[in-house]
C-alpha positions in Angstrom: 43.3 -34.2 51.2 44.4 -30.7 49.9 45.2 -27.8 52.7 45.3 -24.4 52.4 47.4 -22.0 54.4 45.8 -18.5 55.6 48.1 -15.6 56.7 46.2 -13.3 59.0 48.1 -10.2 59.5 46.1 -7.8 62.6 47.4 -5.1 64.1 49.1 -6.8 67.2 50.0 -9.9 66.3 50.4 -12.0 63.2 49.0 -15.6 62.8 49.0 -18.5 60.9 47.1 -21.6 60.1 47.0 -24.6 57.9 43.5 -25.5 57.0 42.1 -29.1 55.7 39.0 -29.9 53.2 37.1 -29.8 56.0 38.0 -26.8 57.7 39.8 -28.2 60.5 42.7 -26.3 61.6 46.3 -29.2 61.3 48.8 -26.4 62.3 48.6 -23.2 64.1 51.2 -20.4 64.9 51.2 -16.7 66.1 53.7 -14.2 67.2 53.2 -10.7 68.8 55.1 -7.8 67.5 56.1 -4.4 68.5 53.5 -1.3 68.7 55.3 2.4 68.8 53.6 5.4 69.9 56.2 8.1 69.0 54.0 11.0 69.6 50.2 11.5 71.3 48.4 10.2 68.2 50.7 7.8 66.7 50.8 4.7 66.0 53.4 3.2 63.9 54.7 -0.8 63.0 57.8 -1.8 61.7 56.9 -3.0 58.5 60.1 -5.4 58.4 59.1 -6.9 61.8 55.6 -7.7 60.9 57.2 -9.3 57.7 59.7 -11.2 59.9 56.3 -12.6 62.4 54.1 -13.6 59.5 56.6 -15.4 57.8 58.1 -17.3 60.9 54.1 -18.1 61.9 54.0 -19.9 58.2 56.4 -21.8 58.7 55.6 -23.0 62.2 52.0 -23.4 61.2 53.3 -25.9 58.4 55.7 -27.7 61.2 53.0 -28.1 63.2 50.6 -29.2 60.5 53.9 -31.5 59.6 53.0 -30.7 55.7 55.6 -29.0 53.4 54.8 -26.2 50.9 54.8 -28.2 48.2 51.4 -30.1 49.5 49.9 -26.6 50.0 46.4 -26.1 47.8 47.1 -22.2 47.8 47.7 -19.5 50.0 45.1 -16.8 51.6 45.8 -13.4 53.2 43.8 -11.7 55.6 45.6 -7.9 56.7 45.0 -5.2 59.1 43.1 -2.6 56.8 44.2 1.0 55.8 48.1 0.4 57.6 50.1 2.5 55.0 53.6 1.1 53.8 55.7 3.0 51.3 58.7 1.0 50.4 61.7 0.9 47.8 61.1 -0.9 44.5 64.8 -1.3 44.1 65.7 -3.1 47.4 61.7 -4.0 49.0 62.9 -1.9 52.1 60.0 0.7 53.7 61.3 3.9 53.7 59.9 4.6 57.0 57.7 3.0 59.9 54.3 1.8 58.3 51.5 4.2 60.0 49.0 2.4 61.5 45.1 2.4 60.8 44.8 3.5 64.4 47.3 6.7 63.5 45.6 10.4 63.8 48.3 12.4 62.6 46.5 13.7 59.8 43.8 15.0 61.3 44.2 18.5 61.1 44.6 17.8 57.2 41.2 15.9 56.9 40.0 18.9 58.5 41.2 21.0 56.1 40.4 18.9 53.1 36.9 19.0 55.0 36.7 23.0 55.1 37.2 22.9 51.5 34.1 20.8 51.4 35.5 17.8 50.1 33.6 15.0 52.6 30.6 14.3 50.1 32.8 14.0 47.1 34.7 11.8 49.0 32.1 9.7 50.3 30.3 9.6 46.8 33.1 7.9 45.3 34.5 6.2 47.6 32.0 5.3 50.4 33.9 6.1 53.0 34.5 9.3 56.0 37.1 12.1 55.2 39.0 10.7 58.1 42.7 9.9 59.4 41.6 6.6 59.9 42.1 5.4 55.9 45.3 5.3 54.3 45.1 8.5 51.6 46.3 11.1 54.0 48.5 8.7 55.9 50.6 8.0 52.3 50.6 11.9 51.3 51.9 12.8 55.3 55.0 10.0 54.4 56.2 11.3 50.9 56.0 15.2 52.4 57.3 14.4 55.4 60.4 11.6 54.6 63.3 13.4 52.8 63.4 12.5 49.4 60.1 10.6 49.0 57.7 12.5 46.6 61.1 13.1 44.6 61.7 9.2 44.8 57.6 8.0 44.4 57.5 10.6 41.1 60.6 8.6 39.5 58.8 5.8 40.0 61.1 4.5 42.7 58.5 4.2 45.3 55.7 1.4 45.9 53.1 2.1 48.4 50.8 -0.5 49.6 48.4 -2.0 52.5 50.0 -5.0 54.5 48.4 -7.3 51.9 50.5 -5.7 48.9 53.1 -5.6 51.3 53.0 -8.9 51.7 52.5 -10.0 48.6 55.6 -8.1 47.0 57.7 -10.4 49.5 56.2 -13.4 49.4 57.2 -13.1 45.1 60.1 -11.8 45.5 59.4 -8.4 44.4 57.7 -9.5 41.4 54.3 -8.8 42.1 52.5 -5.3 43.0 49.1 -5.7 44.1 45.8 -6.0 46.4 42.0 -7.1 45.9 39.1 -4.1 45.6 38.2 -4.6 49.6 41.7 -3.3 50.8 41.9 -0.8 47.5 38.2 0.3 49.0 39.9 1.7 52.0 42.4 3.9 50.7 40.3 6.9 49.8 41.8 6.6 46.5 39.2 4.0 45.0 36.5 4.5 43.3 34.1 2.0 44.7 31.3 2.2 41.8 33.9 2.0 38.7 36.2 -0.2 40.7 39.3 1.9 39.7 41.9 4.0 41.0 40.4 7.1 40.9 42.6 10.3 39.3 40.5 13.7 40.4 41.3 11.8 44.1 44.6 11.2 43.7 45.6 14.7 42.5 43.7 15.8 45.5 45.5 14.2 47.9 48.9 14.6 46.3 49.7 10.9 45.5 51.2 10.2 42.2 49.7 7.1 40.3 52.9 5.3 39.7 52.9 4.0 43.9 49.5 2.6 43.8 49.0 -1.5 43.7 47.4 -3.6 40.6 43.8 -4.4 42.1 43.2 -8.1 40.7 39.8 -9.8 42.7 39.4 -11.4 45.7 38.9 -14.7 45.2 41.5 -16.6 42.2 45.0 -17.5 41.5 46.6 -14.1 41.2 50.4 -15.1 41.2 52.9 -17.6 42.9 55.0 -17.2 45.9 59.0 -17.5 45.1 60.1 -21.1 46.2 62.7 -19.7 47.9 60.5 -18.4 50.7 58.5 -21.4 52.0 60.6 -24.0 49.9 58.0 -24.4 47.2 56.3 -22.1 45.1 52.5 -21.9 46.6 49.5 -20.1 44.5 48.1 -17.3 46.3 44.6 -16.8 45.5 43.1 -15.3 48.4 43.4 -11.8 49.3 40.7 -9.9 51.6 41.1 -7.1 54.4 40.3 -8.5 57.9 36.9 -7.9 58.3 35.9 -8.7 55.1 37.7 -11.3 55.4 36.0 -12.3 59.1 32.6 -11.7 57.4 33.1 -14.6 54.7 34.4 -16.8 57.4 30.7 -16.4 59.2 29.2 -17.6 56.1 27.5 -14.1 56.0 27.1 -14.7 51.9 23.3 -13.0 52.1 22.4 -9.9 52.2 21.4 -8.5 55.4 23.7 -11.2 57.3 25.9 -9.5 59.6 29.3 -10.0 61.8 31.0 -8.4 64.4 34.6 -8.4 65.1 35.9 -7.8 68.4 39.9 -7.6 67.7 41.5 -4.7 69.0 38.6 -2.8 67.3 35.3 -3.5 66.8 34.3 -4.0 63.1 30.2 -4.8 62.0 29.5 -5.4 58.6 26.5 -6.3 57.2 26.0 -7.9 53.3 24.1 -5.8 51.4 24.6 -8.1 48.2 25.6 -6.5 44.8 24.2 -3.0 45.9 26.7 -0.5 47.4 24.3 1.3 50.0 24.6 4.6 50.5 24.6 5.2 54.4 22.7 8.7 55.6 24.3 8.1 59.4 28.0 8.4 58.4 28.6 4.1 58.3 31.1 3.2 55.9 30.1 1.9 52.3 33.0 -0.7 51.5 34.0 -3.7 48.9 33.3 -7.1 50.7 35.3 -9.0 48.1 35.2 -10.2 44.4 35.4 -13.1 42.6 33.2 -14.3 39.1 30.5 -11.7 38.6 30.1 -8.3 40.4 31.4 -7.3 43.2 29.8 -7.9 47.1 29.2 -4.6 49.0 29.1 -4.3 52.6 28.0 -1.7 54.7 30.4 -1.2 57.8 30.7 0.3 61.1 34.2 0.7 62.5 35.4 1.0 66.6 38.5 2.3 67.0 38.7 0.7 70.5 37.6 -2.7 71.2 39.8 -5.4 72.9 42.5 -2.4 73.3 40.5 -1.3 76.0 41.4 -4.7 78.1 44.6 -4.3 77.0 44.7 -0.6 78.5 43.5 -2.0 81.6 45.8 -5.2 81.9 48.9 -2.6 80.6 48.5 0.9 81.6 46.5 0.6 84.5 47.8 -3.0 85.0 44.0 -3.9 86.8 44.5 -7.3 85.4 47.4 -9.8 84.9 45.8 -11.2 81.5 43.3 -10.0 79.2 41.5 -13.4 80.0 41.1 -11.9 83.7 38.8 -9.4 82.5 35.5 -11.6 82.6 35.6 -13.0 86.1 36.6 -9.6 87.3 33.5 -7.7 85.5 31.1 -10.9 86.5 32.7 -9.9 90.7 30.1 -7.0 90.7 26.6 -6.8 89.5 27.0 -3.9 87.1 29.4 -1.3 87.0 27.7 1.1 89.7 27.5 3.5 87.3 30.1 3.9 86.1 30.9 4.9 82.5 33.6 4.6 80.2 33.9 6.1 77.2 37.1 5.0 75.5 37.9 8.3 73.0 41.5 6.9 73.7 42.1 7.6 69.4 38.9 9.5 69.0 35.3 8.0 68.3 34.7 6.3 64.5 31.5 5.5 63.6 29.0 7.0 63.9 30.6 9.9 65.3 33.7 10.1 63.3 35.6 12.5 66.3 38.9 12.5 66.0 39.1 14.9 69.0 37.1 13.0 71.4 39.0 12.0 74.7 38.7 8.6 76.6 36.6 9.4 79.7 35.4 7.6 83.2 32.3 9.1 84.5 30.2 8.4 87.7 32.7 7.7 89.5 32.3 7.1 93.3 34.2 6.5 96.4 32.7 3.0 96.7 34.0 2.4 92.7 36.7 -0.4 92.3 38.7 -2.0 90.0 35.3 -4.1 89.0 33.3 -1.6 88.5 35.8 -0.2 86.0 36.3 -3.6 84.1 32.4 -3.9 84.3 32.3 -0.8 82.3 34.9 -1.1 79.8 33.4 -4.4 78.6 29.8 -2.4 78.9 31.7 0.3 76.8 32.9 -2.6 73.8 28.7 -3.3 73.5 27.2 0.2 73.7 29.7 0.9 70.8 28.7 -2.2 68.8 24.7 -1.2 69.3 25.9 2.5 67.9 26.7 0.5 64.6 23.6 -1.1 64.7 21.3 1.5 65.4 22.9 3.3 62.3 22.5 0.5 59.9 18.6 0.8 60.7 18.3 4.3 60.2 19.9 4.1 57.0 16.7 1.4 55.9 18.9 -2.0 56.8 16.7 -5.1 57.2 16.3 -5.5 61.1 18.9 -7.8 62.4 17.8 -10.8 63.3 20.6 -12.6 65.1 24.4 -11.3 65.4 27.3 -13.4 64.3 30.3 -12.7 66.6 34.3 -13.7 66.4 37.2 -12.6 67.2 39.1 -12.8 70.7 37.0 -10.6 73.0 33.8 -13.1 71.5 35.1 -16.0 73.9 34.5 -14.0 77.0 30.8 -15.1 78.2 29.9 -11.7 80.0 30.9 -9.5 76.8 28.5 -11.6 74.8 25.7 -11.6 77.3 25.8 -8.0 77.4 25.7 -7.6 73.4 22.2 -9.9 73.4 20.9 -7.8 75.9 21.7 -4.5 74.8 20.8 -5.3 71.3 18.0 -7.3 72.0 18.2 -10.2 69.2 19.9 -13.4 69.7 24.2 -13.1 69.6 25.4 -16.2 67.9 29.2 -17.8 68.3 30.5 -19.9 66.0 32.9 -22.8 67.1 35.8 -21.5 65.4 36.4 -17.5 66.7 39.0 -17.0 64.2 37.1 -16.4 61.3 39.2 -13.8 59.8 42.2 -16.9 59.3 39.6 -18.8 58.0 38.1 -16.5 55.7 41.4 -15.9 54.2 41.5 -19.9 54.0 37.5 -19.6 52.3 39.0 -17.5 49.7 41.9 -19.3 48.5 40.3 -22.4 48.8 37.2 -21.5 46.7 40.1 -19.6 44.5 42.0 -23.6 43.4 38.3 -25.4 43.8 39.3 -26.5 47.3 35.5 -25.9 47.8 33.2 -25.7 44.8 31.3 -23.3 46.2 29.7 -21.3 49.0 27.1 -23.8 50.1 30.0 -26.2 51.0 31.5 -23.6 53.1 28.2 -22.7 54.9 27.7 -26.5 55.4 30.9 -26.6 57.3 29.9 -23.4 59.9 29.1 -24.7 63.2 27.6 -23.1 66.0 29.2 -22.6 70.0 27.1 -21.2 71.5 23.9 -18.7 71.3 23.7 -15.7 74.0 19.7 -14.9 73.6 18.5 -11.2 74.9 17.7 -11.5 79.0 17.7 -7.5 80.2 14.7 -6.0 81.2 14.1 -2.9 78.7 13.6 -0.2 81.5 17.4 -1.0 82.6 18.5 -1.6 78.9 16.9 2.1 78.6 18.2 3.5 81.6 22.0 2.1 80.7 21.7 3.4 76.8 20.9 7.1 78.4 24.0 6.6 80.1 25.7 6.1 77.3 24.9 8.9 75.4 24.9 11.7 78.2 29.0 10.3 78.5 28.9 10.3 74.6 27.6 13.6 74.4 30.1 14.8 77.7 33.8 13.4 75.7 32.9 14.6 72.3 32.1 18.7 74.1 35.3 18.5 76.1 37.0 17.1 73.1 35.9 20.4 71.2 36.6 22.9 74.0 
């Protein structure tokens, strides 16, 4: 029976898993790595160290799925989007810490890009917010700001990439430069119409042409890893960013089929087939991956702050031992007695797209405890999720009808409960959470003809479990008021 392994690369941790015919998981590995917050702001990885965990994770996955690399199918990669590496060509070292997706360093740059009244040029060509959050600004700040760079990336010296090129370049041996159309998609230097690198951007932003990636599709054998790396060479012929990545994994292959993500962000995307919608309410118009034929468009809403709000609780506040904790904590108290949190902790994305909004507590109490506050942060993961949603029907999306859901924060009961009743349609689990590891598997197996096609993959999807809407609407009403008044309080103080 062939297997395919899937790298999933995120933004705390990497993992790995080996993947049968049928999509049954034979070997499994993860390993944490280190987050650094240099300044207010920052966030930044060690590129070297998340190269280190994700190929240690592949090699436990295959010991644990006793199978060597030479009775590997083909290899997938999933990646944490919009993470900007800029390394040596010479040697494969980065030059510098990779800056994270989360990173708002350049914001007072996209605001000056923004005064210049660059945002709808921007957003017509590439579908996407003049915002820190993408990777354009993030590569210019590293070859201004690390001695030598732009010198270096002008000689040619220099290759810049997202994980999955990063990746990629080590897992060949330096022989191969490149990523798929959904991570080129959100680098604000793609043109999402043409599907090319796009030059009037890319002598906006100050980055010279010879750093950028080859973009080859998403689904296909694009190269070979070097057999010195896993003991065999392997064909890689998968390649999608995390959430696109997570929506193939749901089987969302219609259009209006939608996922959410709840991984230390919260990402919804919803199919809108071969048409790259233009949103009116500031959601993201993205590359859902690519294959034979045209391209699949998505329409996105990103959350900065998802599952990072447990972990700000279990580590900063230290209100819980485990993130697991969380749910029987919240499920101790009714509701959250009023309380509100609105976790601005990096800003708000969509829809807002406030870089200077503050993480906030309001309604606080004397008779407020630690429950109250874990009942709220878990509220403050949904309200954010029904944000995106709202959005997507304003801009004319087909009315959702049910919600697919994966990622860690989906196995906690409460947090799904509260998404049914606050969006009001049914919220629908699959059996396997990790669907952004097996969406990477779903496009290198379709990529070697592990699976002939889609159909077999949405054969092979199998439901959990399915939270169904229970709230009455006059306290659904009276909670989404809530929301916005704190909404409308973090984003004024944010400006003051």
């Amino acid at each position: 029976m062939a297997h395919v392994l899937a790298l999933d690369q995120g933004t705390t941790s990497s993992r790995a898993m080996v993947f049968d015919a049928d999509g049954r998981v034979c070997g499994h590995a993860q390993r944490e790595f280190a987050q650094h917050f240099p300044q207010p702001g920052w966030v930044e990885h060690d590129a070297h160290e998340i190269l280190q965990s994700q190929f240690d994770c592949a090699r436990a996955a295959l010991e644990s799925a006793k199978l060597t690399a030479s009775e590997i199918a083909a290899i997938g990669i999933a990646n944490q989007r919009e993470t900007t590496v800029l390394w040596s060509r010479r040697d494969g070292r980065a030059i510098a810490p990779a800056i994270v997706w989360q990173d708002r360093r350049t914001a007072d740059r996209c605001e000056t890009l923004r005064a210049r009244g660059w945002s709808e040029d921007v957003r017509a060509r590439t579908g996407l917010e003049l915002d820190p959050y993408f990777s354009a600004t993030k590569l210019a700040w590293l070859l201004d700001h690390v001695p030598g760079a732009r010198e270096r990336a002008e000689r040619g010296e220099l290759a810049f990439g997202t994980i999955d090129s990063w990746l990629i370049w080590h897992l060949t041996g330096g022989r191969l430069h490149l990523t798929d159309p959904g991570n080129a998609a959100r680098t604000l230097l793609f043109d999402i119409h043409s599907r090319t690198w796009d030059e009037s951007l890319l002598e906006g932003f100050g980055i010279p042409a010879s750093v950028l990636p080859r973009v080859v599709d998403s689904i296909g054998v694009c190269g070979e890893t070097d057999p010195d790396v896993f003991g065999a060479s392997i064909p890689i012929a998968g390649i999608g960013g995390d959430q696109q990545a997570a929506t193939f994994g749901q089987c969302c292959f219609s259009p209006g089929m939608a996922k959410n993500t709840y991984g230390t962000g919260c990402f919804l995307l919803m199919n809108t087939g071969t048409e790259a919608v233009v949103s009116t309410h500031r959601l993201l118009t993205t590359i859902g991956w690519s294959g034979d034929g045209p391209p699949v468009y998505a329409l996105e809403g990103s959350v900065f702050m998802g599952g990072a709000i447990v972990q700000w609780l279990r580590d900063s506040l230290g209100l819980i031992k485990a993130s697991a904790d969380i749910e029987a904590l919240a499920g101790s108290v009714p509701d959250s007695g009023g309380v509100v949190m609105i976790p601005g902790f990096t800003g708000l994305g969509a829809p807002y797209w406030d870089p200077n909004a503050r993480g906030t507590l309001l309604g606080l109490t004397r008779g407020t405890g630690a429950a109250h506050v874990a009942r709220a942060a878990l509220e403050a993961i949904a309200m954010q999720t029904l944000d995106l949603v709202e959005a997507m029907q304003l801009d004319g999306a087909s009315p959702l009808r049910e919600l697919r859901v994966d990622g860690g924060a989906a196995a906690n009961n409460l947090l799904m409960q509260m998404q049914a009743d606050l969006l009001g349609v049914p919220v629908v689990r699959p059996k396997m959470l990790e669907t952004t590891t097996l969406g990477a598997a779903y496009l290198a197996g379709l990529g070697v003809g592990v699976w002939p096609d889609t159909d077999a993959l949405t054969r092979q999807w199998q439901v959990d479990r399915v939270f169904e809407p229970s709230l009455a609407e006059d306290r659904r009403l009276a909670r989404r008021t809530a929301w916005a008044r704190g909404i409308a309080c973090v984003r004024s103080w944010g400006h003051s």
